[in-house]
N, C-alpha and C positions, 0 to 999 in steps of 0.2 A: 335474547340479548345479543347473540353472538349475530343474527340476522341483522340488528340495529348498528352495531359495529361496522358489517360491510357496506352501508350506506350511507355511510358519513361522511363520504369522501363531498356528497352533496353539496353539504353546509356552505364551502366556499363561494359556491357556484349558482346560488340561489338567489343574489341581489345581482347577479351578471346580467340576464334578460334585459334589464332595463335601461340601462345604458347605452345597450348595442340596438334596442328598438328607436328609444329616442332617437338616436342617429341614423336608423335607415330614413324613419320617418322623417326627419327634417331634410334628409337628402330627395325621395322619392314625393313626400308630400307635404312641404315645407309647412304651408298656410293653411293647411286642416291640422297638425302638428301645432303649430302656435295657438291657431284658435282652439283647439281642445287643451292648451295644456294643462290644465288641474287635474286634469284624470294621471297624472304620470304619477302624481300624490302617493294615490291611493294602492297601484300594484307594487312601489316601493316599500309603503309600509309593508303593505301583505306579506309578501316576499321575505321579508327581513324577520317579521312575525314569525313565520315558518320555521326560519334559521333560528330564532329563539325556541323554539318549543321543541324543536329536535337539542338542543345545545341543552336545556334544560333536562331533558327524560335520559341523556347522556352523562349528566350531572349525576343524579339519580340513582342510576346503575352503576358507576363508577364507586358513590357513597355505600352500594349493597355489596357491591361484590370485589373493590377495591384490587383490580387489577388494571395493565398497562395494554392495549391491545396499537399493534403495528401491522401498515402491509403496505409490503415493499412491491414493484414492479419492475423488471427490467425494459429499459428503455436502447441502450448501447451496450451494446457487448463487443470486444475484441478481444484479441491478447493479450494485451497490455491494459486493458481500461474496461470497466464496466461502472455503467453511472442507472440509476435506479432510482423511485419517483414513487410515493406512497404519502401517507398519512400514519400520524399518530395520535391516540388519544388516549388519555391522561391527563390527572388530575388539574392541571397546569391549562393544556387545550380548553376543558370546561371550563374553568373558572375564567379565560379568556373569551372564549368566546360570547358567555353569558352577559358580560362587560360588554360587550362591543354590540352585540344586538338592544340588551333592552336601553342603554344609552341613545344608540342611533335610530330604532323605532320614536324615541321621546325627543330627538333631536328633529327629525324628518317630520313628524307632528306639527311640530313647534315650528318649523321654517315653511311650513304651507302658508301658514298666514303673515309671516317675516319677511317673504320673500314675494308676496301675490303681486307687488308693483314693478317686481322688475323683471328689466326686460330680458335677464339671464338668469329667467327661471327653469327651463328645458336645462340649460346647460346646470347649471347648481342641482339639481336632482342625479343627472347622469353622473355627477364628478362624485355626487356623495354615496352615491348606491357602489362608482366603481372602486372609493375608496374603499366603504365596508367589505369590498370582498377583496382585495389585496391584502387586508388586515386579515379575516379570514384565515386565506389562503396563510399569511405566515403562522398563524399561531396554530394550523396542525400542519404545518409542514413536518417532516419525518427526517430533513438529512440539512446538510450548511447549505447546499446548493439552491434547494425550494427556498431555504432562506432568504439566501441573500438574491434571488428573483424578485420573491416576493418583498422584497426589503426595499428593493429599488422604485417598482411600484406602489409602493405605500410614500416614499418620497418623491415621487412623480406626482401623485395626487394630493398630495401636500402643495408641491409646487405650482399647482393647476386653481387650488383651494384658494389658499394665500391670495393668491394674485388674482382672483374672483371680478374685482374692480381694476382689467388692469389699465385703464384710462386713468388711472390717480398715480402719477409718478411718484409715491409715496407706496402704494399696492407693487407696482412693479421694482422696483427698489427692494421692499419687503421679501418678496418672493423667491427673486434671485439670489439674496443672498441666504436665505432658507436652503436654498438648493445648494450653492459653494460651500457654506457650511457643513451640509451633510456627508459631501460629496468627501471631505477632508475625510470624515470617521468612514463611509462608505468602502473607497481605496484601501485605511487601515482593514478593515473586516477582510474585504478580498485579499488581502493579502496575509491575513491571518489562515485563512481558508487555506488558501493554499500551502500557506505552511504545514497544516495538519494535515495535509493527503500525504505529501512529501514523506510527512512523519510516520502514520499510520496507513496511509494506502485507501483509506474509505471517509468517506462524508458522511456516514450512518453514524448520528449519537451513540448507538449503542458500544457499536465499533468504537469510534473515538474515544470515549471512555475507560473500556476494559486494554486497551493497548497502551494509552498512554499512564495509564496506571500500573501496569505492569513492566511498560518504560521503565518509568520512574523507579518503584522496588527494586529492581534487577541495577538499576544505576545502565543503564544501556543507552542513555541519550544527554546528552548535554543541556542542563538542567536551564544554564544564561538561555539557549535558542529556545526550549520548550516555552519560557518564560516570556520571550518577548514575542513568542509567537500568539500566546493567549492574550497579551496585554493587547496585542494588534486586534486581538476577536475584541476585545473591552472598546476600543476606540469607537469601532460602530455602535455601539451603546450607550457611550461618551455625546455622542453627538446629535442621536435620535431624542434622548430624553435630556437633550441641554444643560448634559456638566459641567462643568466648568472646566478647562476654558471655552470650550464650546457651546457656551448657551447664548451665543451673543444673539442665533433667528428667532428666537419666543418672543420678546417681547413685539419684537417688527410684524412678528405674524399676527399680529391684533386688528393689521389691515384689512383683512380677509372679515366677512359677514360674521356676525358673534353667534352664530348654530356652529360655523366651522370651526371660531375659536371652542366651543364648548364639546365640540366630538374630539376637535384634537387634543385639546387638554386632560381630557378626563377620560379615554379611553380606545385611544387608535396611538396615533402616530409617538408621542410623550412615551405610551405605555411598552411600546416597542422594544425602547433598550430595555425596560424594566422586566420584561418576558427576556429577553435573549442572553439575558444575564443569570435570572433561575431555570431558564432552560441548560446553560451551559456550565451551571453552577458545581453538578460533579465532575466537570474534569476540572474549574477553577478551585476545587479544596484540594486537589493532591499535587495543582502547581506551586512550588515557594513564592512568598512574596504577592501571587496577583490578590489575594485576601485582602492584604494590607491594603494594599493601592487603591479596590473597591472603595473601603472602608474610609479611606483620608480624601479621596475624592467625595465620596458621597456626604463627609461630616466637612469639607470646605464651602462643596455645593449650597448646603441645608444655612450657611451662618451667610452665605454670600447672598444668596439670592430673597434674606430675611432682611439682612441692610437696605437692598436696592428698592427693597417695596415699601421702607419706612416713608417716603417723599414724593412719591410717584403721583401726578396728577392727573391723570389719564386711567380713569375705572378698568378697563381691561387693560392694561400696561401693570397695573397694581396686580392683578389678581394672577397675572402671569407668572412676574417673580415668585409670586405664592407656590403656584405650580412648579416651579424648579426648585423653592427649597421643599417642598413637601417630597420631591423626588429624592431630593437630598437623602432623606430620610429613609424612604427606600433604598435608594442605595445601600447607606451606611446598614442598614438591617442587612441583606443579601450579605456584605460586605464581611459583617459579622459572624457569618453562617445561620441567622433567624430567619432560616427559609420561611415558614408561618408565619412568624411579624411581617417581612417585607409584603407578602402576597395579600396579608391581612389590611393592611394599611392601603395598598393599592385599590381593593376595595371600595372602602369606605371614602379614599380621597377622590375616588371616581363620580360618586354619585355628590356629595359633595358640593365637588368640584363642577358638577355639570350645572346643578342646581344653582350654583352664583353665577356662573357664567349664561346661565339663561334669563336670571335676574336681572343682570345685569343688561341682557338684550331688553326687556320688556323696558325698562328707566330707559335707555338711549332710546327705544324706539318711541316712548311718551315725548321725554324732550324734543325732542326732533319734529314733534308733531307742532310747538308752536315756532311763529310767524318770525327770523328773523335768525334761526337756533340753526347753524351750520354744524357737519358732523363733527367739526372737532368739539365745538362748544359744547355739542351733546354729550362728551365724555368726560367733561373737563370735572373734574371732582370740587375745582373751587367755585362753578358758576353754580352748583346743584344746591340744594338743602332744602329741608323744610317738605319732603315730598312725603312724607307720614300718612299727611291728610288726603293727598292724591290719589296716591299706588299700597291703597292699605296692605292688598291681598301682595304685592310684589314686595314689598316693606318684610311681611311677616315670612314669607319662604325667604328673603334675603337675611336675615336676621338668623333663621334657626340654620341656614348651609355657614355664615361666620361663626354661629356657635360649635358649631362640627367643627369644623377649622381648628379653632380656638382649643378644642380638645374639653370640652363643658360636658360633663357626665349630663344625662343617659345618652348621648347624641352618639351619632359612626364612630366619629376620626378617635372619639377618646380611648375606645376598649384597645386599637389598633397604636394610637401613639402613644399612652400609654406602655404599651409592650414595647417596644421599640424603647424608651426609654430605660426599660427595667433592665431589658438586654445590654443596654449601654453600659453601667454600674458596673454590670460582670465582663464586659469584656474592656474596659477603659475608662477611669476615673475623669482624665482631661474630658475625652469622648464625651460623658456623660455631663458636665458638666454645659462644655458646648452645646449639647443637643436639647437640653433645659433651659439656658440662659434663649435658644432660639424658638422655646414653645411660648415666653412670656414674649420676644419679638412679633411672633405670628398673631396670638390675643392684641398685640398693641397697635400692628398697623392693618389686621382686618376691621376691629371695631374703630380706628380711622377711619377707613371707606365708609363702613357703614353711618358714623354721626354724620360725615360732610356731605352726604348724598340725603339722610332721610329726617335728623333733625335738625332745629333752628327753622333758620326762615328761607323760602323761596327764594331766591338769589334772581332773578328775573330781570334783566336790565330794559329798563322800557326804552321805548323808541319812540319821537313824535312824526306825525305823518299831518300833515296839513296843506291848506292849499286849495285854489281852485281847479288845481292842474293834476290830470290826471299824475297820479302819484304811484312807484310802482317798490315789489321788493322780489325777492327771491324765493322760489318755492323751496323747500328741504324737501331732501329723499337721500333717504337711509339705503338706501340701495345703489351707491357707490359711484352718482350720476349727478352732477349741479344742476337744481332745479330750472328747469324753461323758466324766463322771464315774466312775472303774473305781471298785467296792466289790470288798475282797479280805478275802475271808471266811474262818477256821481257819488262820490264815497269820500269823507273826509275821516281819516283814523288820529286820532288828538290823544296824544300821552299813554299809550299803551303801558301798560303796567298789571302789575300782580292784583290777580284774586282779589275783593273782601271776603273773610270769609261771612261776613253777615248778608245770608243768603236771603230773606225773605224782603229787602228794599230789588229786591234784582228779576228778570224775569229769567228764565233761562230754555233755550230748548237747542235741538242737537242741526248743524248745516252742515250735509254733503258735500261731497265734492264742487258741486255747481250751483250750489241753492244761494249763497250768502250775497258773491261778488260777480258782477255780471257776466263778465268773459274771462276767468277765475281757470285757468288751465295746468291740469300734473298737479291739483294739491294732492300728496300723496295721502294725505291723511287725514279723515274729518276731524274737526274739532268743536269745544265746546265755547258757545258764545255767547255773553252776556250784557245784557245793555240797559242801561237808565232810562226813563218813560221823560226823565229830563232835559237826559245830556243823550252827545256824539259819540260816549266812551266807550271802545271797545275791549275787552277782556281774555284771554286766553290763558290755560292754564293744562299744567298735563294732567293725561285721565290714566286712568287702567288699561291695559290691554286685554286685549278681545278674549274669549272664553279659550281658544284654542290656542293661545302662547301660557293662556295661565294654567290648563290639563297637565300639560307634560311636568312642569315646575309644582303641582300638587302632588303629583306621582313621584317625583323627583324627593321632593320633603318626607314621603313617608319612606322613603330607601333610608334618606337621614337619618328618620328616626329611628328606623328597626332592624338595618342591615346589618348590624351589632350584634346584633343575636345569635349571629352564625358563631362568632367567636368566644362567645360569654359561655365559661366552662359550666357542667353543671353539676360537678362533683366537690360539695362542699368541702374535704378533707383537701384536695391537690385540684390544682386548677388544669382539667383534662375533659376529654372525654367529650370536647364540641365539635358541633358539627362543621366547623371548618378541619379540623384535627385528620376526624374521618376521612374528609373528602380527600387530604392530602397523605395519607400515609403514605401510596406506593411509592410518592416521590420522596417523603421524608427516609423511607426505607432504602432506599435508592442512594441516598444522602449518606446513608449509617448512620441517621441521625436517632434520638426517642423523640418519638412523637406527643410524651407527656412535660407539663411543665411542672418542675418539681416549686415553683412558688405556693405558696399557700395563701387564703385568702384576709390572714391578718397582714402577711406580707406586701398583696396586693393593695388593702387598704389604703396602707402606710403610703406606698409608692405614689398612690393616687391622688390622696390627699395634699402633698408634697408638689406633684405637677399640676393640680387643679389653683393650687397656690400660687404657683408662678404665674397661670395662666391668667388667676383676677386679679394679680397686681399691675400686667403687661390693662387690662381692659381697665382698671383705676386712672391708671396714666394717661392711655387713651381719654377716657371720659372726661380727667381733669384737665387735658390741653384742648380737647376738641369739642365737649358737648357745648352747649352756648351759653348754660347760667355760668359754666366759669370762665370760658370763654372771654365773657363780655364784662370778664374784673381785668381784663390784660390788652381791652380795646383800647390802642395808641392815641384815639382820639376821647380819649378822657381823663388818662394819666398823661397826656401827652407833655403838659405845664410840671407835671412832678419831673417827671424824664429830663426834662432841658434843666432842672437847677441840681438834679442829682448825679452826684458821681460816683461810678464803681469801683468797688473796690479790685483788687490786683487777681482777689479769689474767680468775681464775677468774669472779668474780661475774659481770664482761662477759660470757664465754664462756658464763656459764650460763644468764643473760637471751638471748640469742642463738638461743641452746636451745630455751628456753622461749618465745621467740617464733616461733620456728621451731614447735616443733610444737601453738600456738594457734593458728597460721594455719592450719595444715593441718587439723588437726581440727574447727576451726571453719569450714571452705571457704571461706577466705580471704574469709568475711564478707561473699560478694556476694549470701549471701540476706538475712542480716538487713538490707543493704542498701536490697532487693528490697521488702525486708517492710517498713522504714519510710518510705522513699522513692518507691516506688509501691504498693506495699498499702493501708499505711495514709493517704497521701495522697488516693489515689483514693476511699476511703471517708471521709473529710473532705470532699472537693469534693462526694461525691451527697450526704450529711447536710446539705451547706449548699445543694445544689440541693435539696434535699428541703424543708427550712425555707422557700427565698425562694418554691418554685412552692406551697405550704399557704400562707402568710402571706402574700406579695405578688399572686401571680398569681392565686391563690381567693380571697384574701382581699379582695381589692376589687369585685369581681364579688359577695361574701357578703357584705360592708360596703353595700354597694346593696340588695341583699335585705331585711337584715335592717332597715334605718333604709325600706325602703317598708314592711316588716310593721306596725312600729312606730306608723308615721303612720296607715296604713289601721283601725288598733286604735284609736288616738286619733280619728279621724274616724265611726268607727264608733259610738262612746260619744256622740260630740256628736250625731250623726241621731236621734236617738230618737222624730221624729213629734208631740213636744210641741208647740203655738203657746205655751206659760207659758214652755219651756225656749226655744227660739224669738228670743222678746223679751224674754229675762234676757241670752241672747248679745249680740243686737242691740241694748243699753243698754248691754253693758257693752261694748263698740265704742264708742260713740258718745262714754261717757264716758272711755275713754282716748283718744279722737283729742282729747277738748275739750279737756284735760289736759296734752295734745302741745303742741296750739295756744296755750294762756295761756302757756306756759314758755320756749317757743321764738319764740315770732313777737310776744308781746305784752310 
């Protein structure tokens, strides 16, 4: 064991190779490099595989033997300064690490065949593999320092990620501001840092801890600076996992390829703050107040970012607010001191959360495949429906990760929010209420997503193409790039439109890339096509994705289903003794926490029952505004004749303003960009215009004001030298006679 310990320092450093070969090889052998590149696939996963099965047998041993092992290396020594470089592992490291590999193996799967058309394929494997090991690298880092390195790195490759497409001034947009934003919490963290050496002399947790604790008893430090010097650590965690007010880059980061949104979301970059936070969770219980603060951010976070996602028309924009109230939620757990809730939930919202978000890849990547469907329209939630019959197998994994969501016993996220909730009750009434009223929110606008994308009917706007003239339209590709111009030549395409499904009038079989249209260039996608033995009509419709986007989203559903299990006690008297429990003791120890939960399991029923409650009245609601049998009792185009002779009453108007501001909030993100935007955007570009004007005008201008009045004079002085003795003694008279001049007026 102790042999396995000293080799872990590995793990980091195991998806590194492959980012730095891609780049030789593109430098040294550019066009054997491109033309092989699908082998870069394959030593990614491997690699990353490795990193999981070490991360995993570390797990293991940690569960058997339930200690913390550290090792430190001096790197700088002086006088005054010694800075030192090691790993640590612990319960907290596994459990991160575990996250971050088997996610990014099923993500890196998944975007072999996502990504096989574009032409920043090399680059999108090197950025992902360097991401996974700057995550890595932070979550066994051993001291602040490795931190906030590797912190800055994992926001580097965010920023490289994001901005993937960055020929989509919407990508580059996105990206940048992902990085200002972090940058704000970023500075906060550095400079918490450095408060704490100040304070304590060491960047070593261990240190940190046992000093400032003992600070603190002894009454030896001034309790305001300790306190905002922790809150300043809080900010870079603030802004990594997009608390409020700083969650404004999540939703913008949807720009980025949806494998990147789904690693980031569900277990690198998001999860960031959620580690640095139970990382540095014993010295935040012996600071006053930083508890609280967690606690009212994380329970603002969780009700905020439940609103924003109620109206969201953009499938991954929806799922993202999801993401930040679900963090909410963590937070608010950590926040509370439920180190096990918080890390339990994290979990489960990981795999989860990866699962819709890959889901969600497989539907845009279908849409997208027909004739006409640009990326926005592929995500638009109101142009989808009716895709049941299409994407069965995408359909049924997207349905049981909104169940998880939604918190639906036997699924992840319920054993996990559940607890969270129970914790709430004891440590806050209001809390608890908040945090219930936003688990029936999360049930109402996930099974949203899910009716307007998979039932009712195909939403499919046809298009007519006629004509003797060559007739042309636009290729789609989902790979961040406006498709080349297709010319489709002796081809008349007449009333495109949806599917029948009465398939035996039809003949059907499958056209590649080049088989259908003649000179037919960059479809990025085959599709299926159907034609009458009649008629000119042609048909498209979207299909399943390929075997290898649907793997990782099978693997994905069964974490769903049974990564629950870690948590689910198995001591029928007191709810103890699981094997998440286990695995965390030395940190819960570490804590002073007990590692048993004194709930019992009529208690737990109760509790359960009670949020599985709120959670099918939020999916009723849903059902009744958005499935289509009732739907289609509130279609304007058939009440529309009752509407014009009916008048509302004083109740209804209220309830409909309510509505309507309900969902202008939402839609509009609760208005803290445009906030953003005139409040510091445009202020900030006021104050340099007016620093721009004072340092031209004042600062040069005086220094130029001198310049220009010596030019002046030396040009005047210039004219008068001219070498005359006549010009000479016209000056020298005409002196003499204005002093006489002077003299009679004045003095005589």
């Amino acid at each position: 064991m102790e042999h396995m310990y000293q080799y872990s320092w590995i793990i980091p450093f195991l998806p590194l190779p492959v980012p730095i070969l891609i780049g030789v090889g593109l430098i040294l052998f550019p066009k054997a490099t491109k033309n092989f590149r699908r082998i870069w696939a394959f030593p990614s996963i491997l690699l990353l595989s490795i990193a999981m099965i070490f991360s995993t047998e570390l797990s293991i041993q940690q569960i058997n033997s339930n200690s913390i092992y550290q090792y430190v290396g001096s790197w700088t020594i002086n006088n005054d300064f010694s800075f030192e470089l090691g790993y640590c592992i612990d319960p907290l490291t596994c459990i991160m690490s575990i996250l971050i590999t088997t996610v990014g193996i099923l993500v890196l799967f998944y975007s072999d065949n996502y990504m096989f058309y574009d032409q920043g394929y090399l680059r999108f494997f090197a950025y992902m593999s360097f991401f996974t090991t700057s995550m890595l690298g932070l979550v066994t880092s051993s001291n602040l320092i490795q931190i906030y390195i590797f912190w800055e790195l994992v926001g580097l490759c965010s920023y490289l990620l994001i901005g993937f497409w960055f020929t989509r001034p919407s990508a580059a947009s996105a990206c940048q501001k992902a990085f200002v934003t972090n940058r704000v919490g970023d500075f906060g963290l550095l400079l918490g840092i450095l408060g704490f050496y100040w304070i304590t002399g060491s960047f070593e947790f261990r240190d940190l801890f046992e000093i400032s604790k003992n600070l603190i008893d002894n009454n030896e430090i001034n309790s305001l600076f300790l306190s905002l010097c922790s809150f300043l650590l809080f900010t870079g965690a603030v802004a990594k996992s997009a608390q409020f007010p700083l969650h404004v880059w999540l939703p913008d980061a949807m720009e980025g390829p949806t494998p990147i949104s789904a690693l980031i979301h569900a277990a690198t970059m998001v999860a960031a703050g959620i580690f640095l936070v139970a990382r540095l969770l014993p010295l935040f219980i012996v600071v006053p107040y930083i508890m609280n603060i967690i606690a009212v951010l994380g329970i603002i976070t969780l009700l905020f970012g439940a609103t924003l996602a109620l109206a969201q028309k953009d499938v991954k924009r929806g799922l993202a607010y999801s993401t930040m109230s679900q963090l909410g939620y963590m937070m608010l757990a950590l926040g509370m001191g439920s180190y096990r809730a918080g890390l339990f939930h994290l979990i489960t919202h990981a795999y989860s959360k990866a699962l819709l978000f890959l889901g969600s890849g497989s539907i845009i990547h279908s849409m997208e495949s027909l004739v006409g469907y640009s990326p926005d329209k592929s995500q638009n939630l109101v142009i989808m429906g009716g895709l049941k019959k299409h994407v069965p197998i995408t359909k049924t994994a997207f349905l049981l990760g909104t169940l998880s969501l939604c918190g639906i016993p036997p699924l992840a996220c319920f054993w996990s929010k559940d607890e969270i909730l129970h914790d709430s009750w004891l440590y806050s009434s209001i809390f608890a209420i908040i945090a219930c009223s936003t688990a029936g929110l999360t049930a109402f606008y996930m099974f949203r997503i899910y009716l307007l994308i998979f039932e009712g009917h195909f939403n499919f706007h046809f298009q007519n193409y006629s004509g003797n003239k060559s007739s042309s339209f636009y290729s789609i590709s989902i790979w961040g790039k406006e498709g080349k111009k297709i010319i489709q030549n002796n081809l008349t395409l007449s009333n495109l439109f949806i599917l029948n499904n009465n398939k035996k009038s039809y003949h059907f079989w499958k056209k590649t890339t080049y088989g259908f249209f003649g000179n037919v260039i960059n479809l990025t996608r085959p599709f299926i096509s159907i034609t009458h033995s009649f008629t000119q009509n042609i048909f498209l419709y979207p299909r399943e994705s390929d075997n290898t986007m649907l793997f990782p989203m099978l693997i994905l559903v069964l974490f769903t289903l049974f990564i629950g299990v870690i948590g689910i006690p198995f001591n029928q008297e007191k709810m103890d003794f699981d094997l998440l429990s286990k695995l965390l003791t030395p940190s819960i120890n570490l804590l002073e926490q007990t590692s048993n939960n004194s709930e019992g399991w009529y208690e737990f029923l109760t509790n359960a029952t009670f949020s599985v409650s709120i959670a099918f009245i939020g999916i009723f609601i849903a059902s009744f505004l958005y499935n289509p049998f009732y739907s289609s009792l509130t279609n304007f185009h058939l009440i529309n004749s009752f509407y014009k002779n009916y008048k509302k009453s004083s109740q209804e108007i209220f309830w409909d303003k309510i509505i309507n501001f309900i969902y202008d909030w939402s839609y509009n993100r609760g208005y803290i960009d445009y906030f953003y935007e005139i409040f510091f955007i445009k202020s900030i570009r006021k104050l340099a215009e007016l620093s721009h004007f004072f340092d031209r005008r004042i600062i040069d201008g005086i220094p130029n004001g001198f310049g220009i009045t010596s030019f002046f004079v030396g040009e005047g002085i210039r004219y008068v030298g001219s070498g005359r003795i006549s010009s000479y003694l016209l000056l020298y008279l005409s002196y003499v006679l204005i002093f006489l001049l002077i003299y009679y007026f004045y003095f005589i």
